[in-house]
N, C-alpha and C positions, 0 to 999 in steps of 0.2 A: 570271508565266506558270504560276507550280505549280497552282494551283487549277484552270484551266481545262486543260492536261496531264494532270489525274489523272480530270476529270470524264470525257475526251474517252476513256481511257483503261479507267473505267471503263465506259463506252458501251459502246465495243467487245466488252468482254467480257460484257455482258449483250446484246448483240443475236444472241452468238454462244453463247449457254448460252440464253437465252430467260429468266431468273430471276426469279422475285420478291421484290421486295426489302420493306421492312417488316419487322417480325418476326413470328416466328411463335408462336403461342397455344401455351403449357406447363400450360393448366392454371389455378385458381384460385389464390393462394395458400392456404398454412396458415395456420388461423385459429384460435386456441382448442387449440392441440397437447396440451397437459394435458389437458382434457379432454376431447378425440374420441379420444385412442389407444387401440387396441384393449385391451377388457377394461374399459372405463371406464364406470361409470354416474349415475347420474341423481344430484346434493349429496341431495335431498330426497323422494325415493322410498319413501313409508312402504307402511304394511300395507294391504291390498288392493289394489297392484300388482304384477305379475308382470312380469320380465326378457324374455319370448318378444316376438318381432318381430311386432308387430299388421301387419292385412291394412290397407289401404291406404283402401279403402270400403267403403261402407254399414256403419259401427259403430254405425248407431242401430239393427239390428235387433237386437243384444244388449239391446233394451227393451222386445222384445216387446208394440209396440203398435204393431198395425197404419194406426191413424189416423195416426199422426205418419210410418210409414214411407210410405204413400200422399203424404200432406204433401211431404215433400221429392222422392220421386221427381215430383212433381206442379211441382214448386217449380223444379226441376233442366232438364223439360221445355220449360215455359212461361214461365220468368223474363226478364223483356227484358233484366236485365243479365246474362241467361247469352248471351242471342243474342247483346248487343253480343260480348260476346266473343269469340263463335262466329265472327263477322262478322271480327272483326279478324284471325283466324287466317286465315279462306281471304282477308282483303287482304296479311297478311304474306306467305301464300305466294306468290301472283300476280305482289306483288314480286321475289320471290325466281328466279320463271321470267321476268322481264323483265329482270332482271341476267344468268342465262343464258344469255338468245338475245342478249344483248351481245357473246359469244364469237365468235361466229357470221358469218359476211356478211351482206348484207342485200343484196336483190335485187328489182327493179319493174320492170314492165313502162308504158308510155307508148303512148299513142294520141292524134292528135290531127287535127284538121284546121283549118286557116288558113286566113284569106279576107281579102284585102288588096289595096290598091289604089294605084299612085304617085301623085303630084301631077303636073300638070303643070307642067314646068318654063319653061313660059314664061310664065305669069305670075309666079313667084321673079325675072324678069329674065334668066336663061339663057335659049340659045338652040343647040339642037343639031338642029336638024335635023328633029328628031320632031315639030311643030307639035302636042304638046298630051299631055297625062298617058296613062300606061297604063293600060285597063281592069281591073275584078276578077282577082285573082289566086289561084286556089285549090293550096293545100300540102299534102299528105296525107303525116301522118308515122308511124310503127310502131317502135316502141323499146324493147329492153332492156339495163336497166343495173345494176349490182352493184357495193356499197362494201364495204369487211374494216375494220376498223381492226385489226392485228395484237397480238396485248395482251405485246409483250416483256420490259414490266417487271411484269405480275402484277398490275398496277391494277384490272381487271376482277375477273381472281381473286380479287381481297381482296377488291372488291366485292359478287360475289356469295358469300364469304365472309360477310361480314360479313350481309347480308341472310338466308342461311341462319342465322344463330344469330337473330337477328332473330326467324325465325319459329319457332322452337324456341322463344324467349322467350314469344311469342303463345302460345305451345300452353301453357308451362305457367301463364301470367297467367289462362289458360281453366278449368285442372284449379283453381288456387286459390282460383277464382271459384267452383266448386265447394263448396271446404271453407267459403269463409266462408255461403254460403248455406243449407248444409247444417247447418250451427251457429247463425245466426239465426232459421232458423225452426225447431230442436229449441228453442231459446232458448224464443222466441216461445209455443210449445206450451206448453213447461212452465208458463212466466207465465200462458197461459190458465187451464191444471188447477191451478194453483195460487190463481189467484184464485177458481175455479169452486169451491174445496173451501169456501175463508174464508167464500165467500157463503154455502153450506149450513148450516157451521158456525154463523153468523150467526144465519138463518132457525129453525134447531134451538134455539139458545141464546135465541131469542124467542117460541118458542112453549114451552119448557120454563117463560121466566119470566111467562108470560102466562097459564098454566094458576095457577104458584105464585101469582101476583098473586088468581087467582078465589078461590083457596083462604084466601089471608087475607082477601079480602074479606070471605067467606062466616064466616070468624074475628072478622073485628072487627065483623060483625052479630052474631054470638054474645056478644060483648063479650071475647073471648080476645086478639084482637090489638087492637093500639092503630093510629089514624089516621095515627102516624109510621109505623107498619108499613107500613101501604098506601102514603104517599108514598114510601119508599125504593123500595117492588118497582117503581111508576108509573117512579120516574128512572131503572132502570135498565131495564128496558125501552125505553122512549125514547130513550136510551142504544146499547144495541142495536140497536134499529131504522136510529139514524140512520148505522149503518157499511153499510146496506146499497147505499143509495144510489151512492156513490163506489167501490165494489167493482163494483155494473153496469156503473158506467162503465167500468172498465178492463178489463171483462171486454168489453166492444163494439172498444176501443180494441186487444186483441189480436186479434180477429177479425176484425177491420178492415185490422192487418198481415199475418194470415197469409195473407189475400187479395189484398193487395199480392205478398206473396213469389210469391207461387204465381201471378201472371200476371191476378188475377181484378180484377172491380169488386168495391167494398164491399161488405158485406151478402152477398156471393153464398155465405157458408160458417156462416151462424148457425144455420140449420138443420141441418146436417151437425156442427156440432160444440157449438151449443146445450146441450145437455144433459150435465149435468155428469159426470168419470168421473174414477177414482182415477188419481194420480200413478204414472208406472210405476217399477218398480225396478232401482236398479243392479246389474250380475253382482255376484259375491260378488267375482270378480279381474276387473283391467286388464290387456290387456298394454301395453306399454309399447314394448321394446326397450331399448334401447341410445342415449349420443347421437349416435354415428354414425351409428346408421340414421335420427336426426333428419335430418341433410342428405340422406340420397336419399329421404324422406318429405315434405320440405315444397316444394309447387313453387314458392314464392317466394325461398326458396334457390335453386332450380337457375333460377329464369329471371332472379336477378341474374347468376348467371355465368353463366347464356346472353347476357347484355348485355354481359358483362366483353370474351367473348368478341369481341363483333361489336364493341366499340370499340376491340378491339386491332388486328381487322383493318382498322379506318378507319385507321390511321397507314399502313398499306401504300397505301391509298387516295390519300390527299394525297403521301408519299412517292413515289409513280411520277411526278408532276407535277412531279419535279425534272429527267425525260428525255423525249429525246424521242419523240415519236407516230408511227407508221409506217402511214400506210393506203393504200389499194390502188383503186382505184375505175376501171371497165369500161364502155364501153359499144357495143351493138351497133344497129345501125337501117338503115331503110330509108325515102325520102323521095320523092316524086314529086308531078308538079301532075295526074295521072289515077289515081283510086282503081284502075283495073284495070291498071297499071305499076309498082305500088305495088312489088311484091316482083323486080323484075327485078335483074341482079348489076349492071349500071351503077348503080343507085341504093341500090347496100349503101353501109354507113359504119361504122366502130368508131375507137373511141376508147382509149388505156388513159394515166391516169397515177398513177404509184408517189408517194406525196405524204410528205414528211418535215417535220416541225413541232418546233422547239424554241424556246421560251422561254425563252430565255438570259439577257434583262433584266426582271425584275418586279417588282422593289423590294420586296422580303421576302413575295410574295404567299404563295409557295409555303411557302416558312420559317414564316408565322404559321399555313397550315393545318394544317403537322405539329406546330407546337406546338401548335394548339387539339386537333388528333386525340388527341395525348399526354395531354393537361389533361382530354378526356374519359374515354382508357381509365383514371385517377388519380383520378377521380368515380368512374367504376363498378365498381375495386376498392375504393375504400373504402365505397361502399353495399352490395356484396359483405361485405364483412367485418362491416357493422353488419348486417345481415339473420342473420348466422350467430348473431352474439351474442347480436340481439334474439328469435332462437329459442332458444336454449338458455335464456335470460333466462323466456322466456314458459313453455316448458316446465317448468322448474326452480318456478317459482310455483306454477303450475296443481296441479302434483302436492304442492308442499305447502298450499295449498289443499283440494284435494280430499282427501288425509290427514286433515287438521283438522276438514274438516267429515262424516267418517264417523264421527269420535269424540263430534264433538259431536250428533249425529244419534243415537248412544246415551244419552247424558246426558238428552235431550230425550225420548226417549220412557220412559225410566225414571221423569222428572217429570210427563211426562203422565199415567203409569200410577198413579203416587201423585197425583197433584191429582184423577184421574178415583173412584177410593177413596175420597178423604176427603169429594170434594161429596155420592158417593152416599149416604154415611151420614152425613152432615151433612142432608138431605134426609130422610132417613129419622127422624131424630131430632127433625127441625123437624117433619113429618106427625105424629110422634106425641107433640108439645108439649114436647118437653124441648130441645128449641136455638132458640136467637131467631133473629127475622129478619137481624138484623146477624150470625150467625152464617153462618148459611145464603147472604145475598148474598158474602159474603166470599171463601166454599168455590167458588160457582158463579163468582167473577170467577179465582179461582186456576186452578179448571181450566178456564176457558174460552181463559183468556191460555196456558195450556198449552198446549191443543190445538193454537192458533195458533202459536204457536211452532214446533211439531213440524212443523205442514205447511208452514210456511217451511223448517225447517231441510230437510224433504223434498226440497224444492222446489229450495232452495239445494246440497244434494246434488248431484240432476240437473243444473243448470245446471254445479256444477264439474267434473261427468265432461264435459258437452258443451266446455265451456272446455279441458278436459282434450285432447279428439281434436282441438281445433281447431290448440290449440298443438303438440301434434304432427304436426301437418298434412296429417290422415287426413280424408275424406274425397272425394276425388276420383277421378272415375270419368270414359271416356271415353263424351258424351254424344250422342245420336244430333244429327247436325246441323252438328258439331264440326269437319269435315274440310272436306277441297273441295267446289265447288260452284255 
């Protein structure tokens, strides 16, 4: 009899405090303590980052180009995975006020009218007297009635407890929706202008060696260049030429995404971005922060502990269903067989009963929901704690990444600036017959593969600043749409 004594025991005292039982949310845990404690920064934070706590949004105007800043507010507006997510906030909230008016009574009113008729009983074989069934019988009834469930163990609270972090979570799965798209289609961009240069460079590099090709020609009718001469320029032209083809393609292939991102059909932005423009440039500094400001920076961090949260409060959820129910339910009316007697006080009526519910025998129903409630809030701390890692992880890269490649992004235009030197007085020298053909293609393939180089490395730059804010988890802004509705 202990068990059922301490239950009965404990009853009492919660129907007489009103308590919630479950436990109560303390917080995320500590994750990574070495490294978030104050004053701590980034393993791999080289030269052209700064320590000052970047703003939150819009970090692609630090690249001053106006196409790409258009682009994403563009992207941000009309993206159907931004609605989805827009969507899903004002259904988390919606949730969230239907767990509230759960607090609450509930109360309806009833109207009704009956039409009914006996049988006669003497065809059943009875025999009372009345020689035959009673005609149409009309009821006219008017009713109001109200139910409570009283929430004495906090079942409800946790509920909409839990539903509240819920949509906390929705709202920041919205802002992250933000950063990633925000970074896709700078991504995207850059790939465009990045392809759009290679192509020029291309075009340049084949009409530079299409002019050389005239000039030997015109050489080996003088009899100065020899017939190898002409077929090396012919291959490599050819050569040339044929990088062009597979560069359009991918250059249609970006603007075919960026109109994806941005809400559009195909084709609808070749025009508007068509034409080729230079790759823009990185600030000279990042800022950075800090990696604690990483956790109130990235909202995929704060909407796993917004989830840590709402599955701690489901163990109070299943927890209440170890006591029992207390609800309350009323009713008032009024009934008569003439609609204009309807309301007289001979034909009032109420009702009330106080209803008490416990499930006392369930065969572990109740036991397997607090252990599954438990087994969840145990999931989403530990996706909790791999979210923290997996940012510090991605940030810690990015920046030595984006380090490496500022370094080498001088190497590469030092090389360029020397292979662009050597072709052009390699060319000069072949004009005025004193370097051979095999001279002269040699010089032109050195700096052409330079150039190339350099507007990837360019290219590769940009995308690692863009990789850079993503992993920090900067870009997210509140976007029209985003709220109720």
């Amino acid at each position: 009899m202990t068990l059922p004594i301490r239950t009965l025991a404990l009853t009492v005292c919660l129907l007489a405090t009103g308590c919630t039982v479950g436990p109560d949310y303390r917080g995320a845990p500590e994750v990574a303590g070495d490294a978030l404690h104050a004053g701590a920064t980034f393993a791999h934070a080289g030269e052209g980052v700064q320590a000052h706590t970047p703003g939150v949004a819009r970090w692609w105007t630090a690249l001053n180009d106006p196409q790409l800043t258009a682009l994403i507010d563009d992207a941000i507006a009309h993206s159907p995975d931004i609605r989805a997510a827009q969507a899903k906030v004002r259904q988390s909230r919606a949730s969230l006020r239907s767990h509230q008016a759960d607090l609450l009574p509930k109360a309806g009113v009833d109207l009704a009218m009956v039409r009914t008729r006996s049988p006669d009983l003497s065809l059943l074989g009875g025999n009372n007297g009345n020689g035959g069934g009673r005609g149409p019988l009309d009821l006219y009834v008017a009713g109001f009635d109200a139910s409570w469930e009283i929430d004495l163990f906090g079942g409800t609270r946790r509920a909409v407890e839990a539903a509240g972090a819920d949509a906390d979570a929705a709202s920041e799965d919205l802002a992250d929706a933000h950063v990633q798209l925000a970074a896709e289609v700078a991504q995207t961009y850059v790939a465009l202008r990045d392809q759009q240069a290679r192509l020029a460079l291309v075009h340049d590099s084949a009409q530079l060696e299409g002019e050389m090709l005239d000039l030997t020609r015109q050489r080996r009718a003088g009899g100065v260049a020899s017939e190898l001469d002409v077929e090396r320029l012919v291959t490599q032209v050819e050569q040339t030429q044929s990088r062009v083809l597979p560069l359009e393609a991918d250059v249609i292939e970006s603007l075919d995404q960026l109109a994806l991102l941005t809400g559009r059909a195909p084709g609808t932005l070749d025009t508007e971005l068509k034409a080729s423009k230079a790759l823009p440039s990185v600030p000279a500094k990042v800022a950075i922060g800090d990696p604690s400001a990483l956790l109130q920076a990235r909202p995929d961090i704060r909407a796993a502990e917004r989830r840590l949260a709402s599955q701690s409060a489901q163990i109070g959820v299943q927890t209440a269903n170890w006591f029992p129910k207390l609800s309350i339910m009323g009713e008032l009316g009024y009934s008569a067989l003439d609609p204009g007697h309807l309301v007289r006080k001979d034909n009032f009526s109420w009702m009330t009963m106080p209803r008490l519910q416990w499930n006392v025998l369930d065969f572990g129903r109740v036991q397997a929901g607090v252990d599954g409630a438990k087994a969840g809030r145990d999931q989403a701390q530990a996706k909790y704690e791999s979210a923290v890692l997996t940012a510090l992880r991605d940030a810690d890269v990015a920046l030595a990444r984006y380090g490496h490649q500022r370094e080498n992004v001088y190497r590469l235009r030092s090389v360029e600036a020397s292979a662009t030197r050597a072709a052009t007085l390699t060319r000069q020298r072949y004009r005025a017959g004193t370097a051979s053909t095999l001279d002269w293609l040699d010089a032109e393939r050195t700096r052409f593969s330079a150039e190339q180089d350099r507007i990837a490395g360019d290219a590769q730059l940009l995308k690692s600043f863009v990789t850079l804010h993503k992993a920090l988890g900067l870009g997210w802004q509140v976007a029209p749409g985003s709220g109720e509705g």
